[in-house]
N, C-alpha and C positions, 0 to 999 in steps of 0.2 A: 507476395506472402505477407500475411502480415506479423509485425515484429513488435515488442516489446521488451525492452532494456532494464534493468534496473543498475542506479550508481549510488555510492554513498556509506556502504555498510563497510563494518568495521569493529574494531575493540576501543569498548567506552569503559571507563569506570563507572560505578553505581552513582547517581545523580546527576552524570552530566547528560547532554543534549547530541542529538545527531540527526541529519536531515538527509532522508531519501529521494533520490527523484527514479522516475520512471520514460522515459521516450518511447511513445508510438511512432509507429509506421504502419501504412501499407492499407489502409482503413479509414475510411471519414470519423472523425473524432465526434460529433455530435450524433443526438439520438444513445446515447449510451449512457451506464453505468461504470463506474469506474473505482479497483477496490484494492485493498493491501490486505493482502492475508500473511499469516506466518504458521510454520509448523519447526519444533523442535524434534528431535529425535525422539522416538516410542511414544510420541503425542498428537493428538488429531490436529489435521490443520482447521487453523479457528481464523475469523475473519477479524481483521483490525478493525479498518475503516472505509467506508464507501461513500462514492458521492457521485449525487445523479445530475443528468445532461442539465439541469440549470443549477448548479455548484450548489444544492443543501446535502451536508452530510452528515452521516450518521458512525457513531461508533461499538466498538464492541464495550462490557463493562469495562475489561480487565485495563480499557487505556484509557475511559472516557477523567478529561481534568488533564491530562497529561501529554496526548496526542493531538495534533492538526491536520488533518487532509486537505490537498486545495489541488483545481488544476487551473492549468493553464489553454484554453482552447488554441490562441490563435497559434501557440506554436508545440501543442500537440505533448505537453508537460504534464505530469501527476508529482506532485509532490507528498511525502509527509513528513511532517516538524514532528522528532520523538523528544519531548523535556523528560527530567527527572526517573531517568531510567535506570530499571532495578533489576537485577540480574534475573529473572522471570522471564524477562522478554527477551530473553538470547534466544535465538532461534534463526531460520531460514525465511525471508522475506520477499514475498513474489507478490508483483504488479499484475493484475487483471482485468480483463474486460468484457463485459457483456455488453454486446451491438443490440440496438433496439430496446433497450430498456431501460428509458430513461427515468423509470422509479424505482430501480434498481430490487425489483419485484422476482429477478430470475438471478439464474446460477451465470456465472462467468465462463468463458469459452474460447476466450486467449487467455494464456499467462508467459508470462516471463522465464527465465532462468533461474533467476534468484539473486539474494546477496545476502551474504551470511552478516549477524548483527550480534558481536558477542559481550556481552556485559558483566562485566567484574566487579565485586565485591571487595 
């Protein structure tokens, strides 16, 4: 079956930094799209950041200056660097993946559990 993990979240104060990672299983990592979405309470889930089977990645506006996506293939890592974090972005944070799309042109179809990412003012 395949798995996806999220580690890292936590309570940050407004401006500092916090780094998620993500671990697959159970799936060949390449050939894919690979993405960080988040939703907070009574709010749509909106996509952070994606990045396609050869590491170019794209952001959403609300983090682009401020967020880093990266993976790792050979050992099956996602990462994302959050800097200068503003209480906005507190919310629920789930790793994802779409197999076969390596232009990250379609919808994701594993995700994660989550890790909550709370940010204070």
């Amino acid at each position: 079956q395949v798995q996806l993990v999220e580690f890292g979240g936590g309570s940050v104060q407004a401006g500092r930094s916090l780094t998620l990672s993500c671990g697959v299983s159970g799936y060949g990592y390449s050939r894919n799209c690979m993405s960080w979405f988040r939703q907070a309470p009574g709010k749509e889930r909106e996509r952070v950041a994606s990045i396609n089977s050869v590491g170019t990645p794209s952001y959403g506006d609300s983090v682009k200056g401020r967020f880093t996506i990266s993976r790792d293939n050979a050992k099956n890592w996602l990462l994302l660097q959050m800097n200068s974090l503003k209480p906005e972005d507190t919310a629920m944070y789930y790793c994802a993946a779409a197999p076969y799309d390596p232009d990250c042109s379609g919808v994701p179809v594993y995700w994660g559990q989550g890790t909550q990412v709370t940010v204070s003012s």
